[in-house]
Biotite code that builds the C-alpha atoms (Angstrom):
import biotite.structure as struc

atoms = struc.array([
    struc.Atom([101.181, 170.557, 53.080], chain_id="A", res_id=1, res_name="UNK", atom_name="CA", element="C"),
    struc.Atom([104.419, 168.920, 51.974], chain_id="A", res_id=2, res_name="UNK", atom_name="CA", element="C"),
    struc.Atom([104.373, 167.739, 47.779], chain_id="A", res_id=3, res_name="UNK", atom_name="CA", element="C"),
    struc.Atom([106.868, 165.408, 46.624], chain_id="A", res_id=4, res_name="UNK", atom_name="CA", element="C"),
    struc.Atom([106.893, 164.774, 43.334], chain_id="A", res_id=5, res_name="UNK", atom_name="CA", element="C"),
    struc.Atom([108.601, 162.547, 40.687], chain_id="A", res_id=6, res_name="UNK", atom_name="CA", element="C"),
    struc.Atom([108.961, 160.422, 38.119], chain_id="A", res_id=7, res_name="UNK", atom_name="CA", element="C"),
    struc.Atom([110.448, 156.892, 37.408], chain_id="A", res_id=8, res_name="UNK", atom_name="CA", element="C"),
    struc.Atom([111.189, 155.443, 33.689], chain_id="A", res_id=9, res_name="UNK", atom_name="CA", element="C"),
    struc.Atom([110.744, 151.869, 32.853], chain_id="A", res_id=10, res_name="UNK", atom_name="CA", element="C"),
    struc.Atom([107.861, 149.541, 31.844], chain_id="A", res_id=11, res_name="UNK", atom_name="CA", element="C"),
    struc.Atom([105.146, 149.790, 35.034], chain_id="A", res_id=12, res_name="UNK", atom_name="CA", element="C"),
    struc.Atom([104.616, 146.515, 36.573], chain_id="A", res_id=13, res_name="UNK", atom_name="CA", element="C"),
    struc.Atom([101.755, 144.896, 38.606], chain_id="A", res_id=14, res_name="UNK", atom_name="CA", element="C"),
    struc.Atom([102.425, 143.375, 42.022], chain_id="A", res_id=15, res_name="UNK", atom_name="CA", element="C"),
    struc.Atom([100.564, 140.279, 40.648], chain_id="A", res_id=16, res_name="UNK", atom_name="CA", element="C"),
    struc.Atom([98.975, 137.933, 43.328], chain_id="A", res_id=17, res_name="UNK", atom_name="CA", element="C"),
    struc.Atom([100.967, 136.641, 46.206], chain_id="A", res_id=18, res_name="UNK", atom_name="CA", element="C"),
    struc.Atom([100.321, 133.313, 47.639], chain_id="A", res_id=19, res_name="UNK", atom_name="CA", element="C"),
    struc.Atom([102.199, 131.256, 50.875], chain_id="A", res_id=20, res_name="UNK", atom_name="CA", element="C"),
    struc.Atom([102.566, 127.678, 51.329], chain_id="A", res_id=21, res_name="UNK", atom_name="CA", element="C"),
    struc.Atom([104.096, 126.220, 54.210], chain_id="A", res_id=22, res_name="UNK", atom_name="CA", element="C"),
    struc.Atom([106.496, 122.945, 53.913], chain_id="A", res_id=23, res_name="UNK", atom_name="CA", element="C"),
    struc.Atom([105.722, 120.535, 57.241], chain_id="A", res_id=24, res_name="UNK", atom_name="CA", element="C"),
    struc.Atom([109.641, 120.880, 58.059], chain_id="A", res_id=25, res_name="UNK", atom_name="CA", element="C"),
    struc.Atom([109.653, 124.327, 57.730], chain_id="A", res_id=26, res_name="UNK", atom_name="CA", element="C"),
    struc.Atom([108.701, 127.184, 61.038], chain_id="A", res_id=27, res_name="UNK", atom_name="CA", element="C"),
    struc.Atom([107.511, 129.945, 58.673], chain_id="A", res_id=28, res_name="UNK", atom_name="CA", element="C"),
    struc.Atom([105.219, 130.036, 55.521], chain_id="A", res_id=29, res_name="UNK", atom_name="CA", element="C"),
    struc.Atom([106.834, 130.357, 52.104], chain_id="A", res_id=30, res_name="UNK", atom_name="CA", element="C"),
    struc.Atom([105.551, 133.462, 50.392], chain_id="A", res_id=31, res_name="UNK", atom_name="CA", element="C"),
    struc.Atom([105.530, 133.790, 46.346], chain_id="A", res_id=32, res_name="UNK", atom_name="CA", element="C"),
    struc.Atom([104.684, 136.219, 43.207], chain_id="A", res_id=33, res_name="UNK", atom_name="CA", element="C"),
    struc.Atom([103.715, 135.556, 40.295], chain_id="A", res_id=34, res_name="UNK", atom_name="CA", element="C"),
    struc.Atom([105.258, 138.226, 38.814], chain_id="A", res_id=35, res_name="UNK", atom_name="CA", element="C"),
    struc.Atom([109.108, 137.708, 38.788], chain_id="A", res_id=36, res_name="UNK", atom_name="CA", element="C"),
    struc.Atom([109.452, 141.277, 36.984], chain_id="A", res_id=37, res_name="UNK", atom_name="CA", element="C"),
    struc.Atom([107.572, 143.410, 40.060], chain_id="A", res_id=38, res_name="UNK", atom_name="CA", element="C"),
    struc.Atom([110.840, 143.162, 42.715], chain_id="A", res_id=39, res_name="UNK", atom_name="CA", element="C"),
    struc.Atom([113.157, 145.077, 40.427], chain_id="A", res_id=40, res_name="UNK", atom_name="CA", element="C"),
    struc.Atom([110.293, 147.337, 39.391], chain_id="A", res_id=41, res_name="UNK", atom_name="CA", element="C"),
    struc.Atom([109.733, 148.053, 42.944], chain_id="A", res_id=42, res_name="UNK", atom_name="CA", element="C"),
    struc.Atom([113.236, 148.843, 43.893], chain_id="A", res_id=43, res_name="UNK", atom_name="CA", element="C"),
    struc.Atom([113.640, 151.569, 40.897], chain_id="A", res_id=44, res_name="UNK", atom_name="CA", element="C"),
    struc.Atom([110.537, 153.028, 42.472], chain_id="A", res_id=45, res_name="UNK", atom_name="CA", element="C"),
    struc.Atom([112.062, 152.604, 45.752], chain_id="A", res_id=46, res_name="UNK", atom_name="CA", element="C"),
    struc.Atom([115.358, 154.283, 44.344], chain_id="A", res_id=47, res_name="UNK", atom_name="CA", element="C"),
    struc.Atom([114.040, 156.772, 43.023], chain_id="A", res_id=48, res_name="UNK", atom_name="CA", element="C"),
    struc.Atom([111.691, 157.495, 46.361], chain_id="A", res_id=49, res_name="UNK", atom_name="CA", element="C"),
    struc.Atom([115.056, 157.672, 48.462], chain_id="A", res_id=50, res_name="UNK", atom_name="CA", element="C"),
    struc.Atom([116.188, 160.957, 46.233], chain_id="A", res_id=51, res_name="UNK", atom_name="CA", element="C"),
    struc.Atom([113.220, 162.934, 46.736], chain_id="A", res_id=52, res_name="UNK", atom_name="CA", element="C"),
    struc.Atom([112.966, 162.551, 50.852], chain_id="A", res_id=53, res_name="UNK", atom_name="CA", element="C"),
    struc.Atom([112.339, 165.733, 52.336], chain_id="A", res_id=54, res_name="UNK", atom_name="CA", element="C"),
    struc.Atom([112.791, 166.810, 55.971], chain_id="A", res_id=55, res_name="UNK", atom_name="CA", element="C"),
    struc.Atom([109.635, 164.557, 58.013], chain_id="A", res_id=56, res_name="UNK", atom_name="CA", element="C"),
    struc.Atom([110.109, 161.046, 55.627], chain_id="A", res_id=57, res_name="UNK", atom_name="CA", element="C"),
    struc.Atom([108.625, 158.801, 56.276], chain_id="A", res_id=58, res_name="UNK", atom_name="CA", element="C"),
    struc.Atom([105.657, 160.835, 56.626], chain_id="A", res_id=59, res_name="UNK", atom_name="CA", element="C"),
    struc.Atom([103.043, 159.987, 59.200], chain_id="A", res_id=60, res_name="UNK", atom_name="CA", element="C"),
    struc.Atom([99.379, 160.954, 58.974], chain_id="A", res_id=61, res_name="UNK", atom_name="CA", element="C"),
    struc.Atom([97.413, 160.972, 55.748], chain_id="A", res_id=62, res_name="UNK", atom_name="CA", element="C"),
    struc.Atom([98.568, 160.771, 52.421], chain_id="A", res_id=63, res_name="UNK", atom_name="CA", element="C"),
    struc.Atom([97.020, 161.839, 48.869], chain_id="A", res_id=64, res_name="UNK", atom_name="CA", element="C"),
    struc.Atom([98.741, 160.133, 45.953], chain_id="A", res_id=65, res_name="UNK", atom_name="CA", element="C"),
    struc.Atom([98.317, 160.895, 42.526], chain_id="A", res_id=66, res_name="UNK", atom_name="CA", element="C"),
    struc.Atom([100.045, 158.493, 39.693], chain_id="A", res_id=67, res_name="UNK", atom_name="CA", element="C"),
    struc.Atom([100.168, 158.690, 36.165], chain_id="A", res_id=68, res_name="UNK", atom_name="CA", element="C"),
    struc.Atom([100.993, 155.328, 34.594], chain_id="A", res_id=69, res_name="UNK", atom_name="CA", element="C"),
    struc.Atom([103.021, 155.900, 31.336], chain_id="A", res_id=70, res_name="UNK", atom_name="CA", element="C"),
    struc.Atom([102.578, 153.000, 29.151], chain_id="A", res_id=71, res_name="UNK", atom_name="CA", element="C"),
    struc.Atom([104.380, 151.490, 25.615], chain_id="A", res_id=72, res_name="UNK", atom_name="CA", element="C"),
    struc.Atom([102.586, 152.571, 22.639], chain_id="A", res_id=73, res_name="UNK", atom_name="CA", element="C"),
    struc.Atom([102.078, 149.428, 20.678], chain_id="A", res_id=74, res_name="UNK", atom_name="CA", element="C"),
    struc.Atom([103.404, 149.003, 16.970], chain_id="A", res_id=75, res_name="UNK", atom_name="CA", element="C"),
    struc.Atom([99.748, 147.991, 15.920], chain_id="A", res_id=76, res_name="UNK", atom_name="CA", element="C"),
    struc.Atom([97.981, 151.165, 18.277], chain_id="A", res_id=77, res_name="UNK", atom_name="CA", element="C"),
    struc.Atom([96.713, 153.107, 14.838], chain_id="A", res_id=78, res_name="UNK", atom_name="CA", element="C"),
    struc.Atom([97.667, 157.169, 14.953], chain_id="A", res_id=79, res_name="UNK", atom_name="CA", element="C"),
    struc.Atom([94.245, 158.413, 15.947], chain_id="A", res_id=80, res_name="UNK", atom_name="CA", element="C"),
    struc.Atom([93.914, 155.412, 19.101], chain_id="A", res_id=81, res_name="UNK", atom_name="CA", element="C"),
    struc.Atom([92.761, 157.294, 22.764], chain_id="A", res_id=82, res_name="UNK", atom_name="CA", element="C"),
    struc.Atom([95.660, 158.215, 24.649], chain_id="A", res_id=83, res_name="UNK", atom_name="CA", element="C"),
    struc.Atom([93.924, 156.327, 27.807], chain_id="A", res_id=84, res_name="UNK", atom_name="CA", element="C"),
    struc.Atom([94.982, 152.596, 27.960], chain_id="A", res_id=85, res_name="UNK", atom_name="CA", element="C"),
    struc.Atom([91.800, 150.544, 28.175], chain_id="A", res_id=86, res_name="UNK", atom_name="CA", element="C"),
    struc.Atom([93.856, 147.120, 27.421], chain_id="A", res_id=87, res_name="UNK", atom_name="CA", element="C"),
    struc.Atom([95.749, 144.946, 30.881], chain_id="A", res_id=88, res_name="UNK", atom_name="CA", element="C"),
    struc.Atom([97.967, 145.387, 32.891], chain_id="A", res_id=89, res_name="UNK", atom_name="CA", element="C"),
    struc.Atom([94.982, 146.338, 35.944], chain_id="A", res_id=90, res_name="UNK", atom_name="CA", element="C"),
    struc.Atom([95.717, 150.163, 37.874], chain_id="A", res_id=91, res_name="UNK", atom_name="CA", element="C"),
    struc.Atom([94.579, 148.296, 40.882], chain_id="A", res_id=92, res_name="UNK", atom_name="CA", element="C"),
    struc.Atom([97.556, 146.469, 41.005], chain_id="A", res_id=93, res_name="UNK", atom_name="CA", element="C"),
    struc.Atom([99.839, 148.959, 39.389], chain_id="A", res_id=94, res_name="UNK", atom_name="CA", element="C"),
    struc.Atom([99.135, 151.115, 42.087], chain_id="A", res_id=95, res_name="UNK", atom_name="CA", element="C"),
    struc.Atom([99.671, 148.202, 44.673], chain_id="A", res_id=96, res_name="UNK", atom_name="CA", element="C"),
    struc.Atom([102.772, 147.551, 43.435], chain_id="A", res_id=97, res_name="UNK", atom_name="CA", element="C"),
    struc.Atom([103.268, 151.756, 43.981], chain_id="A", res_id=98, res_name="UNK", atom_name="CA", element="C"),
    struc.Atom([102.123, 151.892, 47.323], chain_id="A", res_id=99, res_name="UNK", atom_name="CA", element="C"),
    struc.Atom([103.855, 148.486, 48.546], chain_id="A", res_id=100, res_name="UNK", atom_name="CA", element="C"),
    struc.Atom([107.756, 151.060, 47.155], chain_id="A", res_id=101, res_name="UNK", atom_name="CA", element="C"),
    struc.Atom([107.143, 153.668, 48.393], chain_id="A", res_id=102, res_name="UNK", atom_name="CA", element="C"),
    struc.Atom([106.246, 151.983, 52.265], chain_id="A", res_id=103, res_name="UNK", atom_name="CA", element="C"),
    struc.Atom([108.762, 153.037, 54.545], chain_id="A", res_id=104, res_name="UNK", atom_name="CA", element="C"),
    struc.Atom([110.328, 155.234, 52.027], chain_id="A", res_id=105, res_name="UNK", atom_name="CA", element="C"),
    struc.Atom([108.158, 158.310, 52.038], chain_id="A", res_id=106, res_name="UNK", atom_name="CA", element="C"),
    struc.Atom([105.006, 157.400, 54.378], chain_id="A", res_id=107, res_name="UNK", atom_name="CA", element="C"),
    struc.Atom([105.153, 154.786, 56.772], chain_id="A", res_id=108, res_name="UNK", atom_name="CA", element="C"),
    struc.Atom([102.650, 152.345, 56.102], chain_id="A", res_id=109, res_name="UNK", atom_name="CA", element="C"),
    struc.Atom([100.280, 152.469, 52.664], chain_id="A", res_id=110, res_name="UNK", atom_name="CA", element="C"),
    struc.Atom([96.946, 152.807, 55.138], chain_id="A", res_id=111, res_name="UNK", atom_name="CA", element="C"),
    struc.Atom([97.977, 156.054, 55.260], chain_id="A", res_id=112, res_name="UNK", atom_name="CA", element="C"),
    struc.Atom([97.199, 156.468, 51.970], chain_id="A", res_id=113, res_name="UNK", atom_name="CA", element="C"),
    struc.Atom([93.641, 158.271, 52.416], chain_id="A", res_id=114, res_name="UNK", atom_name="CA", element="C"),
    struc.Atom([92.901, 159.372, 48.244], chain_id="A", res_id=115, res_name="UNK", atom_name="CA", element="C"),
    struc.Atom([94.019, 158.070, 45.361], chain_id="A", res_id=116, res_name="UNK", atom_name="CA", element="C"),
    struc.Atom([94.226, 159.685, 41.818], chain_id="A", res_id=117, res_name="UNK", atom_name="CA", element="C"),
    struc.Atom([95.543, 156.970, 39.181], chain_id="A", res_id=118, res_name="UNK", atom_name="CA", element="C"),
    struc.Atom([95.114, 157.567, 35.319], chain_id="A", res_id=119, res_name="UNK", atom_name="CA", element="C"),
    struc.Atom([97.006, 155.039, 32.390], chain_id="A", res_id=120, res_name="UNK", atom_name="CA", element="C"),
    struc.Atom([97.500, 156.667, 29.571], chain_id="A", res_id=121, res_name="UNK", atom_name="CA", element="C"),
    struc.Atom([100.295, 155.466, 26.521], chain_id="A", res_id=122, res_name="UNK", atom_name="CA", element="C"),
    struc.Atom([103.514, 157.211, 25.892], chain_id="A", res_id=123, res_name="UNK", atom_name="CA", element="C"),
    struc.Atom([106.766, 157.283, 24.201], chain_id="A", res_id=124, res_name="UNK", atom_name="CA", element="C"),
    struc.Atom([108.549, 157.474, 27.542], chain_id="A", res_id=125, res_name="UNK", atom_name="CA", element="C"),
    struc.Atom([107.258, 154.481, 29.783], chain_id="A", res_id=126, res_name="UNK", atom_name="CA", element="C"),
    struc.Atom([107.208, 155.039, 33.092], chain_id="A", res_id=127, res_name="UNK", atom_name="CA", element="C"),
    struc.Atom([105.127, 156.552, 36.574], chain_id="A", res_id=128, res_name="UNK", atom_name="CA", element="C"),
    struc.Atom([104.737, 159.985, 37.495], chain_id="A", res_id=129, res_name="UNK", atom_name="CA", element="C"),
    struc.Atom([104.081, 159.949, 41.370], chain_id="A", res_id=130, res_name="UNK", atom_name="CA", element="C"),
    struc.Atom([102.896, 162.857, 43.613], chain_id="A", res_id=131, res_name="UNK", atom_name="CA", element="C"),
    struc.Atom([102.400, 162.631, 47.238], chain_id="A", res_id=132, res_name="UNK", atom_name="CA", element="C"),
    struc.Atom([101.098, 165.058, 48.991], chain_id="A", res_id=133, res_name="UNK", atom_name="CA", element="C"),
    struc.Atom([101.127, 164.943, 53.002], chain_id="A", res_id=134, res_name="UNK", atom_name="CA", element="C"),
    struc.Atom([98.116, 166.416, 54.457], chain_id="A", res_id=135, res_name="UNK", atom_name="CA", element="C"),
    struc.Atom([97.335, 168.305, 57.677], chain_id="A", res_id=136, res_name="UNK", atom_name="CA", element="C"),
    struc.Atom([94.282, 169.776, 59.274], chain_id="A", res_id=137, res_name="UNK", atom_name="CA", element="C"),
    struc.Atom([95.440, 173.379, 57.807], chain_id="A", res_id=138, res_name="UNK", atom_name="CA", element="C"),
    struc.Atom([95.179, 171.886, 54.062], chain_id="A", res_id=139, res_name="UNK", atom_name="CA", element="C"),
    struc.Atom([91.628, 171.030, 54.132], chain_id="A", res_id=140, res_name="UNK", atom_name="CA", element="C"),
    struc.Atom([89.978, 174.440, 54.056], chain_id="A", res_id=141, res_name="UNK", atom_name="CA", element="C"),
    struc.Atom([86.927, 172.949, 52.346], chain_id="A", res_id=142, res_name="UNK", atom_name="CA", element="C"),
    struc.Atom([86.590, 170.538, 55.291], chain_id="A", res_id=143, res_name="UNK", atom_name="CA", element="C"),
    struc.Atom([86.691, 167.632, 52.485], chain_id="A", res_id=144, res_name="UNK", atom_name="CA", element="C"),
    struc.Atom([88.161, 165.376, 54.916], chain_id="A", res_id=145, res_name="UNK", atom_name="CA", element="C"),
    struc.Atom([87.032, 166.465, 58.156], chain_id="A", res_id=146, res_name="UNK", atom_name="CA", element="C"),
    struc.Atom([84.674, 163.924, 59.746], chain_id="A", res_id=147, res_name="UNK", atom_name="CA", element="C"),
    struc.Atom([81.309, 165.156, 62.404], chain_id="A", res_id=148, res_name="UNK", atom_name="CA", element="C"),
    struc.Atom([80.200, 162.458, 64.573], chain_id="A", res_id=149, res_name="UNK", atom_name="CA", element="C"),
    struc.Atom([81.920, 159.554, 62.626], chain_id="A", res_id=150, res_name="UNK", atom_name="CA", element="C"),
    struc.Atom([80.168, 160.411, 59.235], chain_id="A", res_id=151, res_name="UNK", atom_name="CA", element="C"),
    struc.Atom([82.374, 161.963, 56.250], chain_id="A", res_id=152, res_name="UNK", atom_name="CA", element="C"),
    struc.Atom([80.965, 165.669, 55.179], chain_id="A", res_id=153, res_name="UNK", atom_name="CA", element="C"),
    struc.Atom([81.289, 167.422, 51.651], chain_id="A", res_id=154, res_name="UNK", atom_name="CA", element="C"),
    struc.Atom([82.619, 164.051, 49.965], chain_id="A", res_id=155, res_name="UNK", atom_name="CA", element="C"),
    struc.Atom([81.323, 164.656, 46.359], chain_id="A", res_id=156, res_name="UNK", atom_name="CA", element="C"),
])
């Protein structure tokens, strides 16, 4: 099993929803997001993806990827608040936004992406802490991910 792991500073960002219009004068569709902060976000991610390619990137096969989303601690959080984030921005599309950087960077496509382990928590230090972990039929000694006639085994 191959283990990259590392982490990115900077305020995480959601890939927000995407729509695509097409003008009548126009051959292809017109594709927007809403959020205008999620392109540079993704290409620090990206960045910082490129440094920590090991021999076999872009992986193929199945991926496990684990995130930690490091959030701002607000002014008005009191000393003794949870250190899990309950408040917006969503993990689901935090972790979109993840996936969608690290495509053809460090695994081919995000189907690969076979288990995911996200936690937001608040910190001093902003940021994502990213693991990926490549996996092969010699890393699954509990046979969590090995299949008998089409039906997952050992799941929970």
């Amino acid at each position: 099993m191959q283990t990259i792991e590392f982490r990115v500073y900077g305020i995480p960002q959601t890939k927000g929803s995407t729509r695509m219009w097409k003008h009548p004068n126009m051959k292809f569709p017109i594709i927007t997001n809403d959020n205008k902060k999620n392109k540079p976000w993704a290409q620090t991610v990206s960045g910082a993806a490129q440094q920590h390619r090991v021999d076999g990137c872009p992986f193929e096969g199945p991926i496990v990827l684990e995130l930690v989303f490091l959030m701002p601690i607000p002014k008005s959080l009191p000393k003794r608040a949870p250190v899990f984030m309950l408040k917006k921005p969503d993990v689901d599309k935090m972790t979109r936004s993840i996936k969608d950087a690290l495509s053809g960077v460090l695994y081919i496509d995000d189907k690969q992406v076979v288990h995911t382990d996200v936690k937001k928590m608040y910190c001093e230090a902003p940021g994502v802490m990213v693991r990926i972990r490549h996996l092969t039929l010699a890393d699954d000694p509990d046979g969590t991910y090995t299949y008998q006639r089409g039906r997952p085994t050992n799941l929970l």
